[in-house]
N, C-alpha and C positions, 0 to 999 in steps of 0.2 A: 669511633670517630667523634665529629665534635655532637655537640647540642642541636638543638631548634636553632633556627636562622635567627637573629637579634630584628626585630619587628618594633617595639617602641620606639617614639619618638624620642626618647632620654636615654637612649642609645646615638643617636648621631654626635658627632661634636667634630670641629674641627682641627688638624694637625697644627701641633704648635712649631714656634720656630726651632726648639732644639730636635726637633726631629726631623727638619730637613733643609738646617743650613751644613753650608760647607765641610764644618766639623765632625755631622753627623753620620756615624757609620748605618750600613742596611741592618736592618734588626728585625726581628718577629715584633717588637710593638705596633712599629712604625705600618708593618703590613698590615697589621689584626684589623689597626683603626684603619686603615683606607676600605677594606674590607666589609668592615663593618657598616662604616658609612654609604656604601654602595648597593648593601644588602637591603639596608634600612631602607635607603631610597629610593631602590626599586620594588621595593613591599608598599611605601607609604604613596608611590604613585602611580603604581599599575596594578594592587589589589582587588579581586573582586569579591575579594573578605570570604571566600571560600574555604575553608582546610581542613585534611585528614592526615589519615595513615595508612600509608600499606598494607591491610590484612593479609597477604601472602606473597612469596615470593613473583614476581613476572615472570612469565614464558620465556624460556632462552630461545627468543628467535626477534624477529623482526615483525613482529603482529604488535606491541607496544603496548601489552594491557597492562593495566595496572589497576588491581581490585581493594575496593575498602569497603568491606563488609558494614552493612549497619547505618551507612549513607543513604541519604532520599533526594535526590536530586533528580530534576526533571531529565527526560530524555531529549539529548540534541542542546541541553541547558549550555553548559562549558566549549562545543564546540568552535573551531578558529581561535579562540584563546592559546593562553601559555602555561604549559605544564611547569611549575619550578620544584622541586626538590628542593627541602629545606633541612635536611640531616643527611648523616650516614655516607658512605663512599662516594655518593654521587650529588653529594653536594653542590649545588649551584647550577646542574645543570638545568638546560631551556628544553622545552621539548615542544611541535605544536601540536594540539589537543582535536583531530578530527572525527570522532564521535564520544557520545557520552550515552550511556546507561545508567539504570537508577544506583546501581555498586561497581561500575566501573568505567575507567576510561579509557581512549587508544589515541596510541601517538603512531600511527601505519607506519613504518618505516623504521623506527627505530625499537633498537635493541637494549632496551630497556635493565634486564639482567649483567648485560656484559660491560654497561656502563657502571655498574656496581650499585642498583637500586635494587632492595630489598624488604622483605618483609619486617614490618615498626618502624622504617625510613616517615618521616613525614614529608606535607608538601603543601604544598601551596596555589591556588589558581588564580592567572593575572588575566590582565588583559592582553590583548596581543602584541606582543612586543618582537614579533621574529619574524612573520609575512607580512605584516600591517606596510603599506605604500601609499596609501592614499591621506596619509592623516590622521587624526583624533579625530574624527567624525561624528563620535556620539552614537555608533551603531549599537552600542550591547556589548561588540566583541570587542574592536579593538582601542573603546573606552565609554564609560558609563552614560546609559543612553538617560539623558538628562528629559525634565518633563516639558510638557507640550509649549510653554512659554518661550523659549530658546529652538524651535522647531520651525519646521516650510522655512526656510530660507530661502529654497527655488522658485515660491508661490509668489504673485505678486496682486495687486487689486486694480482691478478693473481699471481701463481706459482707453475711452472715457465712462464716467460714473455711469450707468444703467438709471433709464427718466421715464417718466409718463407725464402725461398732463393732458388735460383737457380744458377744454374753454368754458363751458356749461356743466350745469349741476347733473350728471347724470348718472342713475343709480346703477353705476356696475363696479361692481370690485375687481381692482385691478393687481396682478401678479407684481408683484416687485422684482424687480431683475437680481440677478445672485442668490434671494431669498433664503436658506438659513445659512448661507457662506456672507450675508452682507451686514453691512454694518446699519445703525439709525439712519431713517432717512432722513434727508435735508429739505423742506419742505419751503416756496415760496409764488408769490399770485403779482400779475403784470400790474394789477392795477385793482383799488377795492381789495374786498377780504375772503377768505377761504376758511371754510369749516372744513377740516381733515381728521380721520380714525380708521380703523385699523379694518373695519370692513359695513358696509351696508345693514341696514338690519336685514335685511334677503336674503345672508348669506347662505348657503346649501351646499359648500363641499365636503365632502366626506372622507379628501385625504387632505393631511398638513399643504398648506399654502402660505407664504408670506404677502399677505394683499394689503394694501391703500384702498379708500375711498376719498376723494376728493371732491367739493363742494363749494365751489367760486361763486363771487359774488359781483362781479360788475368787473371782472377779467380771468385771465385766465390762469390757471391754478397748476405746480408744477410740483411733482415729487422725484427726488435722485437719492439712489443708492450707491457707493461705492462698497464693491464686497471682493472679497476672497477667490483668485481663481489661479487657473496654469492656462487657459485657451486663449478667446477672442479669437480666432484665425479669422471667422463669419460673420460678419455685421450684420444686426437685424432689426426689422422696422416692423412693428404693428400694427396699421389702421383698424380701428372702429368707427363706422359710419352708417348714418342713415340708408335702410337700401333703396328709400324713393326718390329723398331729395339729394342721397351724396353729402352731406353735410358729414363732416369728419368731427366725431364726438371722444374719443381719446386716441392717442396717442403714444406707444412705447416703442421706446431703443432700447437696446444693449449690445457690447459685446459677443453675448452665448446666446442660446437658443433660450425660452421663457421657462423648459422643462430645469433647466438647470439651475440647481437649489429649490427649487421647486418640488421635490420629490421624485427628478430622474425620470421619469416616467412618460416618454413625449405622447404616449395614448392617453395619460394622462392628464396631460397639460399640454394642450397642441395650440394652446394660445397665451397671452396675460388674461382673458376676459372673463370673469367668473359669473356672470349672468347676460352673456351672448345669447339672443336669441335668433333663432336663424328668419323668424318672421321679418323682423322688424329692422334686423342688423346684417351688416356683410364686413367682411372680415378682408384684409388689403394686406401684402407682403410683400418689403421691398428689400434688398440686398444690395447696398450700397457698396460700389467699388472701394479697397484701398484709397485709391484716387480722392474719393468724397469725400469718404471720413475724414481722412486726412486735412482736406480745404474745412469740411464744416467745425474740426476741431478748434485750426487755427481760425475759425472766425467766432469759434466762443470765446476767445481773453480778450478783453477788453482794458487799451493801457491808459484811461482815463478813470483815476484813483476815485474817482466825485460818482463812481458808475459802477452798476455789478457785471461779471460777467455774466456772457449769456448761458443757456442752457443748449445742450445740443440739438433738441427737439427746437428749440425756436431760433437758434442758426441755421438750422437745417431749413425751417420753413420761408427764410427770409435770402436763401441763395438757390432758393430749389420748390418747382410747384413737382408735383408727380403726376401721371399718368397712365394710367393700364395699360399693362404689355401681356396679356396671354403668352405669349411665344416666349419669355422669361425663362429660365430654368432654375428649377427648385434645386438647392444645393445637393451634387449627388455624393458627395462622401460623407462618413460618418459625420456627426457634429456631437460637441463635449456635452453631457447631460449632468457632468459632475464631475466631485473630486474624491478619490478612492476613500472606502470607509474608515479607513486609517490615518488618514493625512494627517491629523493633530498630534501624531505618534511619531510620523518619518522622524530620522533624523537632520537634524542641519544640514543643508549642501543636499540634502536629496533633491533628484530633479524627478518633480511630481508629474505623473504621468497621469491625466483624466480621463474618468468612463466615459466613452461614446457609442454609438448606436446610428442605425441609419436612419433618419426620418422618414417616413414619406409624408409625400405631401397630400392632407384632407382634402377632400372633394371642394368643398364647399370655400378654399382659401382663393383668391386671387391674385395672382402676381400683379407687380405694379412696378415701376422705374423711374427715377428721380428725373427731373428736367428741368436746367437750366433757367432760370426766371430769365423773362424776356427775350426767350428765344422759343420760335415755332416747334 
């Protein structure tokens, strides 16, 4: 039978008019080049630049192996892809490819032999062209899983952006919300000036952290991260304060729990506060309604151009004092601590599903609940 399947580009070309106006009878040219053209352009656009030979005949049955001696391919490599046959009686046929071995392949179902593929048939491996339903997707199988720049389409960032701030110069290093899923922080002070870096000289953790230390100077000093995530279901609020006088010395939101980008780890990181002392400090947790977030969002835009918007930490404090509520309940379902260790990988249109864990709540945290400014 014929040749190798025509695969270069300088193979295609298009049917001219004397081959298929009026005048023109059916002929073997006119077919060869439609042919050709179809072969070409299903090589040059569904290729996974794979190709062998049949080192033996296939099984006359319905097991679908097809063996090429002397091949290294991974195991499970080719699989959901498309088998084509590029010589010999069984030219052009599709087959799909459901497992792969390092010298052979199987197409379950089909009978491989009685379609007339044979041993020195060549062939060819695309991508999926025969179950494929959902699209080009960029999965590997049924088309080329392109690199992480083009990837998470599902994921979206933060909102609102994850903030801290504090009003006073105090030496604690603070967790950045998203942490190695966030982007630079945006850094600014209500009033006067702010020395800010990247941690206290005290710092003493001994796993990766993304921390801020901030250092105002005659106001108050604010740092926001907008980062990388799939969650927010649970709004979260973190007081550090004075334990004698109550005095509130920083402040963090975010969307996700603080463990998150943080290194996963919520016995790890069961706070933002990298030099929490329990002498001197108490530790405040509030969980703001849908409801809240919601009012404190639309009360950070500001539609006077001459003005910045606010910060959600100083919207928040300017429609809302808080109060201890013991009787609170600490979130009881899992909460997001990250995004799978793959995620830069998924393909496009993946819908990223993030690691959770259940937290419990430390001893030593106390609930707390937002409350209406001006009202009892």
């Amino acid at each position: 039978m014929a040749a190798s399947i025509f695969g270069a580009i300088t193979a295609l070309r298009l049917l001219i008019e004397t081959e298929t106006d009026a005048n023109s009878p059916d002929n073997e040219t006119t077919y060869t080049a439609m042919r050709v053209m179809l072969e070409t352009l299903y090589k040059l656009c569904f290729s996974d630049g794979f190709t062998g030979t049949a080192s033996a005949n296939p099984p006359d049955d319905n097991t679908g192996i097809l063996t090429h001696a002397g091949a290294a391919q991974d195991v499970d490599e080719h699989n959901g892809k498309t088998l084509l046959i590029t010589s010999g009686n069984a030219r052009g046929n599709f087959y799909t490819i459901d497992d792969t071995t390092a010298q052979t392949i199987t197409c379950t179902g089909d009978n491989l032999y009685s379609d007339g593929v044979r041993s020195g048939d060549y062939f060819e491996i695309l991508y999926d062209i025969k179950t494929n339903s959902d699209g080009h997707d960029h999965d590997g199988t049924n088309s080329k899983l392109l690199n992480a720049s083009v990837t998470q389409s599902a994921l979206a960032t933060s909102e609102p952006p994850g903030s801290v701030s504090t009003p006073t110069a105090t030496p604690i290093d603070v967790a950045l919300p998203g942490g190695e899923y966030g982007f630079y922080p945006q850094l600014k002070v209500s009033a006067g000036t702010m020395y800010a870096q990247i941690s206290s000289n005290s710092f003493a953790e001994t796993s990766y952290t993304t921390t801020i230390y901030l250092n105002p100077d005659g106001g108050t000093g604010y740092a926001q991260q907008r980062y990388v995530t799939a969650t927010g279901r649970i709004h979260w609020v973190f007081i550090l304060r004075d334990i004698l006088t109550k005095k509130v010395l920083v402040t963090w939101q975010g969307p996700d729990h603080p463990s998150f980008g943080n290194g996963g780890k919520p016995k790890l990181c069961p706070h933002p506060f990298g030099n929490y002392n329990e002498e001197i400090h108490e530790i405040v947790v509030i969980n703001p309604t849908k409801a809240q977030v919601k009012e404190i969002k639309e009360k950070t835009i500001v539609e006077d151009d001459s003005l910045p918007d606010l910060d959600f930490i100083e919207a928040m404090y300017e429609l809302y004092d808080f109060e201890d509520a013991p009787s609170s309940v600490w979130p009881k379902e899992e909460i997001s601590v990250g995004l799978p260790k793959n995620w830069r990988d998924l393909p496009m249109g993946t819908k990223v599903k993030s690691m959770n864990k259940k937290i419990d709540k430390p001893e030593y945290i106390k609930m707390a609940k937002l409350k209406k400014r001006g009202t009892k």
